[in-house]
PDB file of N, CA, C and O in Angstrom:
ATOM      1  N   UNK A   1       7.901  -4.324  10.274  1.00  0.00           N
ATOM      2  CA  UNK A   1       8.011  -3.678   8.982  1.00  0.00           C
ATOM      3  C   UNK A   1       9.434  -3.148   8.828  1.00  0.00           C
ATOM      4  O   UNK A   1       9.948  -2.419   9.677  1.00  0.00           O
ATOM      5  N   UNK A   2       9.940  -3.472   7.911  1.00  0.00           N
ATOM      6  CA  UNK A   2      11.342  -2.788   7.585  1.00  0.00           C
ATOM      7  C   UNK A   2      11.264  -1.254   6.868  1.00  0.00           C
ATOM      8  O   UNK A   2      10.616  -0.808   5.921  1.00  0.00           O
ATOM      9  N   UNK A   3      12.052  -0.797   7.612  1.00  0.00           N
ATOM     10  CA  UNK A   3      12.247   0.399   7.341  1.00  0.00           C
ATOM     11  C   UNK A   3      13.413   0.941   6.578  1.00  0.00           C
ATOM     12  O   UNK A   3      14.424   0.241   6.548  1.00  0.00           O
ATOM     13  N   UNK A   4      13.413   2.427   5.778  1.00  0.00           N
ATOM     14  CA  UNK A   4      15.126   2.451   5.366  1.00  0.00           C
ATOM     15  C   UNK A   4      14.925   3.975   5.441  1.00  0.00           C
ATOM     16  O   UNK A   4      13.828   4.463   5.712  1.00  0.00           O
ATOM     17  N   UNK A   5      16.006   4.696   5.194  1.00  0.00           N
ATOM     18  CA  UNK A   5      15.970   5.987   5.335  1.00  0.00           C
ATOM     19  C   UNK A   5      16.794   6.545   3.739  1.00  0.00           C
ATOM     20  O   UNK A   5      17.923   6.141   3.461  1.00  0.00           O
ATOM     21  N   UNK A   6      16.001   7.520   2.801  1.00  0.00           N
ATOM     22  CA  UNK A   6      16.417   7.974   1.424  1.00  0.00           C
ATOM     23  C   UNK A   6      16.882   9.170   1.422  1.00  0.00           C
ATOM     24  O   UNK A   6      16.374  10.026   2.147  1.00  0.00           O
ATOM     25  N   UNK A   7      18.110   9.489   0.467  1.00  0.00           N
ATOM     26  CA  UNK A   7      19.031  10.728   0.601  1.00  0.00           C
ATOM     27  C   UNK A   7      17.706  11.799  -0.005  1.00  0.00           C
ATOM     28  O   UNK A   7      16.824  11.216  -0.634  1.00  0.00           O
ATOM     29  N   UNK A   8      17.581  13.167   0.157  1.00  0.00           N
ATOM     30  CA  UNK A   8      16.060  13.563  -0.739  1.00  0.00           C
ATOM     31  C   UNK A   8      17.102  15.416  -0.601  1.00  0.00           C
ATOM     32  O   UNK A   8      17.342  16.266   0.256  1.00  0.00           O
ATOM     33  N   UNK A   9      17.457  15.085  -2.433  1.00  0.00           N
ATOM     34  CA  UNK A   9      17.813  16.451  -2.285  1.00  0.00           C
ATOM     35  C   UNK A   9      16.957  17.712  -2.934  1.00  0.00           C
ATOM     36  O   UNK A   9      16.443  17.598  -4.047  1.00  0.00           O
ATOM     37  N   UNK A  10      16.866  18.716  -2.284  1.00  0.00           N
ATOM     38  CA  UNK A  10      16.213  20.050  -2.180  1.00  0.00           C
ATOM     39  C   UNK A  10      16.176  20.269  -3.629  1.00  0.00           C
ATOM     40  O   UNK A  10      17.064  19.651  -4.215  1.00  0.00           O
ATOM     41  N   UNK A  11      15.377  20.995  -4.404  1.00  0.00           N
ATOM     42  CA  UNK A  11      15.254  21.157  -5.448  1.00  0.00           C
ATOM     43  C   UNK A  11      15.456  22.542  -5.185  1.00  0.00           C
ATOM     44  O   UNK A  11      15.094  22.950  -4.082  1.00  0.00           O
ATOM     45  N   UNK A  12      16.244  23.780  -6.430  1.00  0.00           N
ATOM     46  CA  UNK A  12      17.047  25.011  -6.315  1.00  0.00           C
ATOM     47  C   UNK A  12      18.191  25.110  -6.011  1.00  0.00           C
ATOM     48  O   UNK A  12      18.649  26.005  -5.300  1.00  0.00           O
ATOM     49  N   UNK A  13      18.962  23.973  -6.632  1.00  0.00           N
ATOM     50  CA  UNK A  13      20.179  24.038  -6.261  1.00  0.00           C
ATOM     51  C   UNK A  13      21.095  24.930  -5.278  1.00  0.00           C
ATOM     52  O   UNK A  13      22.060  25.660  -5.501  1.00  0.00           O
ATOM     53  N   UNK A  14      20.289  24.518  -3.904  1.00  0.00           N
ATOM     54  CA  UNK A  14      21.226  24.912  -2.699  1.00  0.00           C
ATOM     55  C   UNK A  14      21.562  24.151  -1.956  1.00  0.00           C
ATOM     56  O   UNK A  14      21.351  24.154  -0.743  1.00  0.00           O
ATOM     57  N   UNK A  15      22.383  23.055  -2.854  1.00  0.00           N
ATOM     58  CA  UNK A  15      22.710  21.712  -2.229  1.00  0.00           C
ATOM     59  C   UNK A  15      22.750  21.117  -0.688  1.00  0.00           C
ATOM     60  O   UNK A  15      23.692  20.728   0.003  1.00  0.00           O
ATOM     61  N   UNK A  16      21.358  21.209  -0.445  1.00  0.00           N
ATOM     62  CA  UNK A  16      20.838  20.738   0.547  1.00  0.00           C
ATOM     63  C   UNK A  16      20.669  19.071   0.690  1.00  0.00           C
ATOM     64  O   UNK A  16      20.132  18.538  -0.281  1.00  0.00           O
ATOM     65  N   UNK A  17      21.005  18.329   1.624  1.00  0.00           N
ATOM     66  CA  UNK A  17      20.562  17.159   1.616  1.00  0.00           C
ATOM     67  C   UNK A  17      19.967  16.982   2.688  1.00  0.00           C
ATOM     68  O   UNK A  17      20.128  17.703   3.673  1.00  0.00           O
ATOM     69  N   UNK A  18      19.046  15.800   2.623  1.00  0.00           N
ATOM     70  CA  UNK A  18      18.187  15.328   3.933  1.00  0.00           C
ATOM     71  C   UNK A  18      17.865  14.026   4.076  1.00  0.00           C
ATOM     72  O   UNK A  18      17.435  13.808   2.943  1.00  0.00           O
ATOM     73  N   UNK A  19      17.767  13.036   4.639  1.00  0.00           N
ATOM     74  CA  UNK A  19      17.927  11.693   5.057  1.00  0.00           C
ATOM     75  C   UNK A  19      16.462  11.835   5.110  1.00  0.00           C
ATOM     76  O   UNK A  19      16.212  12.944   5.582  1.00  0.00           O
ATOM     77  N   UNK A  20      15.237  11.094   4.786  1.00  0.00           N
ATOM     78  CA  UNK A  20      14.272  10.603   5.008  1.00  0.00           C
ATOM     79  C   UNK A  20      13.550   9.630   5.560  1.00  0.00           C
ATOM     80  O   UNK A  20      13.736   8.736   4.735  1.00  0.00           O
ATOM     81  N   UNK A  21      13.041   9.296   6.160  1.00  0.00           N
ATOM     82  CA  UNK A  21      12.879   7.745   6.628  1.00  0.00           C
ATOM     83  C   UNK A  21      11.351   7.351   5.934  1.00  0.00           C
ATOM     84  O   UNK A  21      10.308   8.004   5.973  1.00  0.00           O
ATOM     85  N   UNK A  22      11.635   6.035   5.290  1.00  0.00           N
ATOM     86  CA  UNK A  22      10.359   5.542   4.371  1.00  0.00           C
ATOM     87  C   UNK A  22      10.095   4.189   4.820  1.00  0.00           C
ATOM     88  O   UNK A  22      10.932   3.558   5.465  1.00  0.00           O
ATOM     89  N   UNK A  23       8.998   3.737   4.513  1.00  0.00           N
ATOM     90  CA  UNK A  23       9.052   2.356   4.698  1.00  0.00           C
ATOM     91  C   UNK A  23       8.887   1.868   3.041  1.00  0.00           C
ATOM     92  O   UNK A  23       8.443   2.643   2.194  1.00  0.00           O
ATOM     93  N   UNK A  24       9.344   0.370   2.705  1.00  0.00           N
ATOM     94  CA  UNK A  24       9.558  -0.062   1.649  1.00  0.00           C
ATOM     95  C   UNK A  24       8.264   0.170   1.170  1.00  0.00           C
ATOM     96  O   UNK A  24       8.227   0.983   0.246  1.00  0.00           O
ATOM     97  N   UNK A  25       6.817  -0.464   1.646  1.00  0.00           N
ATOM     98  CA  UNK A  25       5.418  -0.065   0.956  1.00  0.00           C
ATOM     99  C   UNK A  25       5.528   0.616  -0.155  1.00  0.00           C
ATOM    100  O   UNK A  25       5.618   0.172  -1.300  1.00  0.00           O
ATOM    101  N   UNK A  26       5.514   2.527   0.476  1.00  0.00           N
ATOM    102  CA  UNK A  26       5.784   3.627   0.078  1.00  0.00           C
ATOM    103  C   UNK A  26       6.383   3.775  -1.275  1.00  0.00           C
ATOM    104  O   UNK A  26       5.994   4.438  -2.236  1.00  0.00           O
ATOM    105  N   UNK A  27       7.586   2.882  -1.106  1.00  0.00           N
ATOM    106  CA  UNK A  27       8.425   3.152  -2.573  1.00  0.00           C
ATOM    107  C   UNK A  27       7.983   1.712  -3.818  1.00  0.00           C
ATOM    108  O   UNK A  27       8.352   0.550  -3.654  1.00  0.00           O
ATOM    109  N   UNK A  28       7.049   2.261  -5.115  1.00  0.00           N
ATOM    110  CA  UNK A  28       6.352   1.499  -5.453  1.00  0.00           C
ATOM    111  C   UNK A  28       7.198   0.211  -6.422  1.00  0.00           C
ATOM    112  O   UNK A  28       6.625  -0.766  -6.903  1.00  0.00           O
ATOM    113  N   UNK A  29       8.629   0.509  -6.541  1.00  0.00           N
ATOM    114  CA  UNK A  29       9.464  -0.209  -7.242  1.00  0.00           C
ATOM    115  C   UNK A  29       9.569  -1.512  -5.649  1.00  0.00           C
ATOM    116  O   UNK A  29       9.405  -2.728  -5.755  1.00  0.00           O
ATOM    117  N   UNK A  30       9.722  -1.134  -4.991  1.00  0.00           N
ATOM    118  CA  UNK A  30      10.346  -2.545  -3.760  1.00  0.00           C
ATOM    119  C   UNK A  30       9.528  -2.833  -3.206  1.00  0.00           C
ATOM    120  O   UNK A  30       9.702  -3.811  -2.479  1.00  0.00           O
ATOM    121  N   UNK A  31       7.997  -2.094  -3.206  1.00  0.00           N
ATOM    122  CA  UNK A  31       6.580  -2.553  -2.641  1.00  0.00           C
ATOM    123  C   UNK A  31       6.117  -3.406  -3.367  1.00  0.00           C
ATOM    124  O   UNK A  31       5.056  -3.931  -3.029  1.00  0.00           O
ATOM    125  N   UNK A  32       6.784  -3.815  -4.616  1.00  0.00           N
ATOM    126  CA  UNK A  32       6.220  -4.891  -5.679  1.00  0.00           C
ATOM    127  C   UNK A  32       6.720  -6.025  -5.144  1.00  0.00           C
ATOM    128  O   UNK A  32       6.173  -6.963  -5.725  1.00  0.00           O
ATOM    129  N   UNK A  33       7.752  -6.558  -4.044  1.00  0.00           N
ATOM    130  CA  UNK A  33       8.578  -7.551  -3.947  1.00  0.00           C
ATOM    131  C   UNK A  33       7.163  -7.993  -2.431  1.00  0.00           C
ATOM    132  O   UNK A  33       7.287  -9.138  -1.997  1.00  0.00           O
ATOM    133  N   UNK A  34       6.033  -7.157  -1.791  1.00  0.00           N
ATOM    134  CA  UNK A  34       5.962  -7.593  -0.800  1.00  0.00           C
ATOM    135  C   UNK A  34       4.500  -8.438  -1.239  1.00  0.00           C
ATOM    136  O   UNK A  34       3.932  -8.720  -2.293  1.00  0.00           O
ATOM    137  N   UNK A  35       4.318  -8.604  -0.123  1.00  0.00           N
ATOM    138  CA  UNK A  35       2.794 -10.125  -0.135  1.00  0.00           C
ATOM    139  C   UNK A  35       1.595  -9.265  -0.759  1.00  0.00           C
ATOM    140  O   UNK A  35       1.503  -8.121  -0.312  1.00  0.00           O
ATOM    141  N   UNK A  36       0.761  -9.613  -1.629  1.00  0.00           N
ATOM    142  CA  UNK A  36      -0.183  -8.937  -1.741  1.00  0.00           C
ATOM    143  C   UNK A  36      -0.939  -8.391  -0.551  1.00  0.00           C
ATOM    144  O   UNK A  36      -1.582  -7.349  -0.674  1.00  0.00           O
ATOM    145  N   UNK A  37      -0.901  -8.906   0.349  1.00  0.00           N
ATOM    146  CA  UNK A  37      -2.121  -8.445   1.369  1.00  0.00           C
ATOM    147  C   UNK A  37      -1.469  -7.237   2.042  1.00  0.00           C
ATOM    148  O   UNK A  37      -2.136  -6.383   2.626  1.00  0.00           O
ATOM    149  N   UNK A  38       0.363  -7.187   1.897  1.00  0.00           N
ATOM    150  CA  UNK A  38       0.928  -6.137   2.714  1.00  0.00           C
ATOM    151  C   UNK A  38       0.298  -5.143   1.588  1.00  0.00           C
ATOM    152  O   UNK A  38      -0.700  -4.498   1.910  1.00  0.00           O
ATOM    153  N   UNK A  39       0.787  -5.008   0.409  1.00  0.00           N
ATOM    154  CA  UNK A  39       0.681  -3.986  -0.438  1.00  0.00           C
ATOM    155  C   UNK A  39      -1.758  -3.628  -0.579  1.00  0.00           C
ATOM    156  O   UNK A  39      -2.443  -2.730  -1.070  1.00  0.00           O
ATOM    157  N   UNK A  40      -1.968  -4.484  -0.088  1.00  0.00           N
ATOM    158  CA  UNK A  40      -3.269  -4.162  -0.072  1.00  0.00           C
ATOM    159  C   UNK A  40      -3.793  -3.436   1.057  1.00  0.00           C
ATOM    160  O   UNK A  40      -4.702  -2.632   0.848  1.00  0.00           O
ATOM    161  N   UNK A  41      -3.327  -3.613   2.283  1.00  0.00           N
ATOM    162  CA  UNK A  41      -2.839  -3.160   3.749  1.00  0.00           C
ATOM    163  C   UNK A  41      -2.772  -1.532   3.915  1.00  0.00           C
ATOM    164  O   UNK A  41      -3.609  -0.811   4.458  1.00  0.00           O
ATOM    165  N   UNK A  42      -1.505  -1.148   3.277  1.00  0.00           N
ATOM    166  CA  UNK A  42      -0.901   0.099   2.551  1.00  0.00           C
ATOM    167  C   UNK A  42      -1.581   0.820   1.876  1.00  0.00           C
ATOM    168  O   UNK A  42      -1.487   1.987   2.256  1.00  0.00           O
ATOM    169  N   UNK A  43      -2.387   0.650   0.846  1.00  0.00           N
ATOM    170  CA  UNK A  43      -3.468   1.112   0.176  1.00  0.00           C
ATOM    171  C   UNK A  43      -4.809   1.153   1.155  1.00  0.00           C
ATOM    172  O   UNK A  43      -5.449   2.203   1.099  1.00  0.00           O
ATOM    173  N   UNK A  44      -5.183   0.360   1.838  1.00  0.00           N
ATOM    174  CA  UNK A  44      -6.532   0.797   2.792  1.00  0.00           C
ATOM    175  C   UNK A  44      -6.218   1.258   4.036  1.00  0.00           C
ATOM    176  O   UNK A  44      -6.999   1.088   4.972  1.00  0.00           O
ATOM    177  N   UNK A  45      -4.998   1.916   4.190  1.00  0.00           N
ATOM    178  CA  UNK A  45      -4.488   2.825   5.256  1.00  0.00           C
ATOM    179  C   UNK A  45      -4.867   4.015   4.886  1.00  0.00           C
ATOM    180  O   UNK A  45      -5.581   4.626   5.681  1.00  0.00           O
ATOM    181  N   UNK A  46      -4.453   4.756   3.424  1.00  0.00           N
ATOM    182  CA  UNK A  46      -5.419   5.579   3.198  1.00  0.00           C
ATOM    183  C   UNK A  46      -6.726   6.036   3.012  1.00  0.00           C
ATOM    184  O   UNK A  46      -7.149   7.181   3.168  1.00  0.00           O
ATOM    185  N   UNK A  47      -7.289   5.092   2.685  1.00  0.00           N
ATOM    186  CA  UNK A  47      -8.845   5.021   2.513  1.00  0.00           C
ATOM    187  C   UNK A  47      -9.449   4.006   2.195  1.00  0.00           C
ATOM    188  O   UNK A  47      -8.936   3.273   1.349  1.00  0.00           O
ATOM    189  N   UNK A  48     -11.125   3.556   2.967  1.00  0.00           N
ATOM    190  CA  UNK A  48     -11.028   2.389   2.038  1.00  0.00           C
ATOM    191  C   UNK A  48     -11.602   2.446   0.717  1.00  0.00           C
ATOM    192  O   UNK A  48     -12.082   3.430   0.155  1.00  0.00           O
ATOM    193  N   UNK A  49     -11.469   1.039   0.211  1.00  0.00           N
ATOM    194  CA  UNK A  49     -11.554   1.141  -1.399  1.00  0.00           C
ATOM    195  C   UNK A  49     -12.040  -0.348  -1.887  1.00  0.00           C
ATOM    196  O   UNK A  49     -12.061  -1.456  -1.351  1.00  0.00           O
ATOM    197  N   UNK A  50     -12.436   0.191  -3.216  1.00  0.00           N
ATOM    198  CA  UNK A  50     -13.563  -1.224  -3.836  1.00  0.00           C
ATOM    199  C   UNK A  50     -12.444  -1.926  -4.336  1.00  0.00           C
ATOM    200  O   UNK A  50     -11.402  -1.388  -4.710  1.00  0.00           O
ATOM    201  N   UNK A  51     -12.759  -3.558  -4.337  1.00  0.00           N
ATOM    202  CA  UNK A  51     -12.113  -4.100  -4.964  1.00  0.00           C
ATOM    203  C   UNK A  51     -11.421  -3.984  -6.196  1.00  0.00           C
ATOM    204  O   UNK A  51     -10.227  -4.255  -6.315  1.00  0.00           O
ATOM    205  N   UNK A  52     -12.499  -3.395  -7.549  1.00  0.00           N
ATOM    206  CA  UNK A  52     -11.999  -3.103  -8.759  1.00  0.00           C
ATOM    207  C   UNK A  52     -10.870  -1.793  -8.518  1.00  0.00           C
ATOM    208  O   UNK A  52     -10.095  -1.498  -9.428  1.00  0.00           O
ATOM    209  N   UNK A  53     -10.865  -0.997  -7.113  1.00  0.00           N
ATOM    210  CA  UNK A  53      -9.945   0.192  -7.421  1.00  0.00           C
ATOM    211  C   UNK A  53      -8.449  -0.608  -6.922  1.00  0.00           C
ATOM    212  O   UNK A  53      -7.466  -0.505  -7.655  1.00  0.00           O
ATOM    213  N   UNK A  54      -8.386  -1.258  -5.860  1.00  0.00           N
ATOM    214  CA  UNK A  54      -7.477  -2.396  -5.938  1.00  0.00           C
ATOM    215  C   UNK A  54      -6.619  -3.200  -6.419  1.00  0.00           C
ATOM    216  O   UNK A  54      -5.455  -3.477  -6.132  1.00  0.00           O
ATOM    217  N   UNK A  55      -7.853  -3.773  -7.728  1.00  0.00           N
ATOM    218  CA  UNK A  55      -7.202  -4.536  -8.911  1.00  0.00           C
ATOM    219  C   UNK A  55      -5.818  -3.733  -9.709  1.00  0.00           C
ATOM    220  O   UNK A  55      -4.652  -3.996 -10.003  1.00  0.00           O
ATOM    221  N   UNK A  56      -7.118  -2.226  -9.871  1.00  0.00           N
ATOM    222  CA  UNK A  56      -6.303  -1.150 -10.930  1.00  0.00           C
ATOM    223  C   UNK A  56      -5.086  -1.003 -10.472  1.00  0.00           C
ATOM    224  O   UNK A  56      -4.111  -1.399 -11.110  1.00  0.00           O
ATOM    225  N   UNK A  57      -4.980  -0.298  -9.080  1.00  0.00           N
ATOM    226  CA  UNK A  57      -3.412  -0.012  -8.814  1.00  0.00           C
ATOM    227  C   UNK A  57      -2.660  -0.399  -8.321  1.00  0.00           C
ATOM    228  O   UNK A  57      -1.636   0.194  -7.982  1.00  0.00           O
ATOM    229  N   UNK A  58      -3.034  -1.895  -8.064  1.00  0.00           N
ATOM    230  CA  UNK A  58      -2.442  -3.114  -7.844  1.00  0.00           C
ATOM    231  C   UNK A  58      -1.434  -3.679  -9.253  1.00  0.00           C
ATOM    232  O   UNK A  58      -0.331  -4.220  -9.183  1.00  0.00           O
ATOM    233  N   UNK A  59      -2.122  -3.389 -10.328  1.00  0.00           N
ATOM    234  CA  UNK A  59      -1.779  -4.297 -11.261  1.00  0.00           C
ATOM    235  C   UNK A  59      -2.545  -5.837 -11.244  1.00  0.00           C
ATOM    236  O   UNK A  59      -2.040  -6.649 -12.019  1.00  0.00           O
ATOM    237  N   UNK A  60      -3.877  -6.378 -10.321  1.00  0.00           N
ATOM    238  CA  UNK A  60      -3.992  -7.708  -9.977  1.00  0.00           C
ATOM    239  C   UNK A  60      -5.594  -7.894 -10.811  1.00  0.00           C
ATOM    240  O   UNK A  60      -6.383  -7.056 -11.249  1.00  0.00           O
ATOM    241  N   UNK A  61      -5.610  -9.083 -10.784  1.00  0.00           N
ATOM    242  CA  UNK A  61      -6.908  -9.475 -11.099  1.00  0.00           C
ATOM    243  C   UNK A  61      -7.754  -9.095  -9.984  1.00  0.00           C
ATOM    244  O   UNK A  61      -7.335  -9.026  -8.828  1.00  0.00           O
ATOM    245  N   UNK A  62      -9.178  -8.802 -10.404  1.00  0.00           N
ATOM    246  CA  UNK A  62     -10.354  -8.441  -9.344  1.00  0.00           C
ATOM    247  C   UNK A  62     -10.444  -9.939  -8.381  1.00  0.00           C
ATOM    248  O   UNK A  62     -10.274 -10.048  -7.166  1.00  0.00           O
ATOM    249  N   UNK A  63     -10.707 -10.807  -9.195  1.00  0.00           N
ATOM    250  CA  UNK A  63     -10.471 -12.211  -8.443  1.00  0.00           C
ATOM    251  C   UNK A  63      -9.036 -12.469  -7.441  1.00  0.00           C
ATOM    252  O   UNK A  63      -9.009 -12.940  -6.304  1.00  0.00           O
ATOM    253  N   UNK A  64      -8.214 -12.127  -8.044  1.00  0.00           N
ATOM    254  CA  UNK A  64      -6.710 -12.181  -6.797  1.00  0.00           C
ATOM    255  C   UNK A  64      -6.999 -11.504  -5.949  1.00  0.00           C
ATOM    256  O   UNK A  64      -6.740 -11.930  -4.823  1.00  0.00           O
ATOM    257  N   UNK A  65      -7.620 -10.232  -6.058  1.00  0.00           N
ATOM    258  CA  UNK A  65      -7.776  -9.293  -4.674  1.00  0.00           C
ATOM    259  C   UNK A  65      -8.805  -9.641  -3.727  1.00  0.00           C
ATOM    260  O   UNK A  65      -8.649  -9.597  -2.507  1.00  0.00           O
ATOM    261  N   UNK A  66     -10.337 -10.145  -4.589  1.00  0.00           N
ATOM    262  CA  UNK A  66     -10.957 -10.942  -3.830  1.00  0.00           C
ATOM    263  C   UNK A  66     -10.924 -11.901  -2.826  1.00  0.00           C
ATOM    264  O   UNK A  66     -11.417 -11.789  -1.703  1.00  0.00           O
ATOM    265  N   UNK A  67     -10.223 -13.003  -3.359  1.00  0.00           N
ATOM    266  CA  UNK A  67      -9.682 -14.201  -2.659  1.00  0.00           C
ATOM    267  C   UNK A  67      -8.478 -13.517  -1.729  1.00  0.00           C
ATOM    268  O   UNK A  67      -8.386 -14.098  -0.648  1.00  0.00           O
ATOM    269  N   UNK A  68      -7.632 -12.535  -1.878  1.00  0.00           N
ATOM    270  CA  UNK A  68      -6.510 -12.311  -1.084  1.00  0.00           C
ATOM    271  C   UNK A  68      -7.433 -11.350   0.235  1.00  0.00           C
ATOM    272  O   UNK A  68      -7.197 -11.710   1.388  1.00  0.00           O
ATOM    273  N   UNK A  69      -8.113 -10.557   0.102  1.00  0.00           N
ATOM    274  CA  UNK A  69      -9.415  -9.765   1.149  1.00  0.00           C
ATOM    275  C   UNK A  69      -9.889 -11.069   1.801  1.00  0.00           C
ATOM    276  O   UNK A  69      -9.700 -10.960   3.012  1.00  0.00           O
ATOM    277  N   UNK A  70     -10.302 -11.981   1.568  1.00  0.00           N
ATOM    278  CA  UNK A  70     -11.519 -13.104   2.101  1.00  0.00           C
ATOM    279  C   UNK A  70     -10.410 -14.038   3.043  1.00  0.00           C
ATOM    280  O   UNK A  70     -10.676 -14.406   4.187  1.00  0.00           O
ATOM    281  N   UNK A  71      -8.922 -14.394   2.225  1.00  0.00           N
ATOM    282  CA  UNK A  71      -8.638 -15.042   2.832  1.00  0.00           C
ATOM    283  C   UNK A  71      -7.770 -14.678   4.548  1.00  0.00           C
ATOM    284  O   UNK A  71      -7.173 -15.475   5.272  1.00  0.00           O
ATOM    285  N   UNK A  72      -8.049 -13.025   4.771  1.00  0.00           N
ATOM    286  CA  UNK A  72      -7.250 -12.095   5.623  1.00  0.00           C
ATOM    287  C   UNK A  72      -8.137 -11.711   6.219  1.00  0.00           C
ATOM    288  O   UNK A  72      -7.865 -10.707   6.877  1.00  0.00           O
ATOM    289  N   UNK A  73      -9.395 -12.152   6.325  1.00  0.00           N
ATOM    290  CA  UNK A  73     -10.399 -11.855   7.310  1.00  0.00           C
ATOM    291  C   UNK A  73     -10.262 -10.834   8.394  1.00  0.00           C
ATOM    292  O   UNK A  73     -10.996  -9.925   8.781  1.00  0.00           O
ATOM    293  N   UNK A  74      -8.792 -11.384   8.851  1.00  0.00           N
ATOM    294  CA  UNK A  74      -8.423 -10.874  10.170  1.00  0.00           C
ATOM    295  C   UNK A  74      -7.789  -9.148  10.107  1.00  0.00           C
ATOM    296  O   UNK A  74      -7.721  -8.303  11.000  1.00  0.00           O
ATOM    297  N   UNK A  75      -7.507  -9.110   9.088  1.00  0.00           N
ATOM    298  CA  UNK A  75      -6.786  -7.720   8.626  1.00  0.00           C
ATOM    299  C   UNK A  75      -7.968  -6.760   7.811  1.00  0.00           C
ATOM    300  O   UNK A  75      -8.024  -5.544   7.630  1.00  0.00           O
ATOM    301  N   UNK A  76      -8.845  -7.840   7.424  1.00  0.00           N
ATOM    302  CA  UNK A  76      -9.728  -6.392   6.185  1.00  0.00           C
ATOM    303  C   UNK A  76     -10.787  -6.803   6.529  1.00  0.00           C
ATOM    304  O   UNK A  76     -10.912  -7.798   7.243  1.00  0.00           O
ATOM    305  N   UNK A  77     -11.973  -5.944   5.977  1.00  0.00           N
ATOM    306  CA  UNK A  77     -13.776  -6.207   6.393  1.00  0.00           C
ATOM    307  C   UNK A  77     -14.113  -5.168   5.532  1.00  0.00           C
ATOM    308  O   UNK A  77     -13.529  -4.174   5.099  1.00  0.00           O
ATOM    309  N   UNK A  78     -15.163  -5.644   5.408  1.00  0.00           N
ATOM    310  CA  UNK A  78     -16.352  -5.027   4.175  1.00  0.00           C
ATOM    311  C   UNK A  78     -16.731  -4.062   4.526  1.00  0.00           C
ATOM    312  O   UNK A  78     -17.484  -4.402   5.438  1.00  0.00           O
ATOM    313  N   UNK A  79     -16.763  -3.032   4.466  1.00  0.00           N
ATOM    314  CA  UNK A  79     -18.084  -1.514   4.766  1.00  0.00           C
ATOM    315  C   UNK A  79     -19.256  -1.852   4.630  1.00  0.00           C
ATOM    316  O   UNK A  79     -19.348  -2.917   4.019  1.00  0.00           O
ATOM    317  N   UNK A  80     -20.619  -1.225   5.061  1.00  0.00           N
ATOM    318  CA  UNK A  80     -21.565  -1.274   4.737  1.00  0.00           C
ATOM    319  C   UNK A  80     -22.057  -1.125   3.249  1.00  0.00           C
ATOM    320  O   UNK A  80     -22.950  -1.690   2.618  1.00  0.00           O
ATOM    321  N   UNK A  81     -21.113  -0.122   2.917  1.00  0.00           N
ATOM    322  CA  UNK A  81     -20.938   0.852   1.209  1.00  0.00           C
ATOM    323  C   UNK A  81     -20.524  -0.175   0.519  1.00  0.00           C
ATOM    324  O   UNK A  81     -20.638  -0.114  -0.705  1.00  0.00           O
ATOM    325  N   UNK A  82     -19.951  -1.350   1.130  1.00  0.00           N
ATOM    326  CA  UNK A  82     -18.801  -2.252   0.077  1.00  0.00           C
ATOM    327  C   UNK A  82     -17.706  -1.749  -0.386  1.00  0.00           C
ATOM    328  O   UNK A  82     -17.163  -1.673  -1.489  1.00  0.00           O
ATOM    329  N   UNK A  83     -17.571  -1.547   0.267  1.00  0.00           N
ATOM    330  CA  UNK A  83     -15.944  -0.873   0.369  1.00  0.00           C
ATOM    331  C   UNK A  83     -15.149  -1.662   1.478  1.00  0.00           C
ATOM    332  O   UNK A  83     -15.479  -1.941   2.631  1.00  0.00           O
ATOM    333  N   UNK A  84     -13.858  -1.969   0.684  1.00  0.00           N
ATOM    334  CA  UNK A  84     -12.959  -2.661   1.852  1.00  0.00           C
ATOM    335  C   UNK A  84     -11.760  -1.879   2.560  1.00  0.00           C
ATOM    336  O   UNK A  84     -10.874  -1.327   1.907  1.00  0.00           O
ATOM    337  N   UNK A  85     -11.833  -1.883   4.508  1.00  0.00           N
ATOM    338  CA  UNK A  85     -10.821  -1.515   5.256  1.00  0.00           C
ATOM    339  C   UNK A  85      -9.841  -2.180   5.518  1.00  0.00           C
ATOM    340  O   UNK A  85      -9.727  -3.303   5.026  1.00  0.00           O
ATOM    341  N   UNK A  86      -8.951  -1.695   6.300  1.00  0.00           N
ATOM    342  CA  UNK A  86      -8.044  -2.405   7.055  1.00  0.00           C
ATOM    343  C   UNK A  86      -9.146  -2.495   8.437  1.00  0.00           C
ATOM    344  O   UNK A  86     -10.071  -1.684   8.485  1.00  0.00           O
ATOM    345  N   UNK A  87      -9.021  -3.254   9.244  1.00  0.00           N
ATOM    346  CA  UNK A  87      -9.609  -3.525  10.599  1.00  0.00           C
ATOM    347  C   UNK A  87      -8.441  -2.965  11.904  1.00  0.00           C
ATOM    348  O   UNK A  87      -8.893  -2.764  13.031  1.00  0.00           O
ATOM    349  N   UNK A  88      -7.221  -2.789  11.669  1.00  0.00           N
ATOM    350  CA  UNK A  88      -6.518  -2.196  12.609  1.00  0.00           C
ATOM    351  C   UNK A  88      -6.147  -1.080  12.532  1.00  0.00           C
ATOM    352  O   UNK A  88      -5.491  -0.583  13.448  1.00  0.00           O
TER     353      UNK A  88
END
């Protein structure tokens, strides 16, 4: 995973600066450039989640996320609830 580190200045102007370290995921403008399954990955790191919640903050069709879950077997699995994880 590539990583980068962002300048993040202090709010109260006591011109503070601080170097951050992010991974691209995270930042939702350059997380648009990665594979769907990374950016689906990223999202069921926090919790898992139904396909249609997926679609939504994906921007994707329920069907793209479908087929992109089914075809990653190896990375995601169904809940009992129907809800989809990451497996690692």
């Amino acid at each position: 995973m590539i990583s980068l580190h962002l300048l993040e200045i202090s709010p109260g102007g006591d011109d503070q600066v601080a170097l951050k370290p992010s991974q691209i995921r995270d930042i939702l403008k350059l997380a648009q450039g990665l594979a769907l399954r990374k950016r689906i990955s990223a999202l069921l790191l926090q919790a898992p989640q139904s396909v249609k919640s997926l679609a939504v903050e994906l921007e994707q069709t329920e069907p793209n996320i479908r087929t992109t879950l089914n075809r990653n077997k190896g990375m995601f699995t169904k809940t009992p609830t129907g809800l989809w994880k990451n497996l690692a």
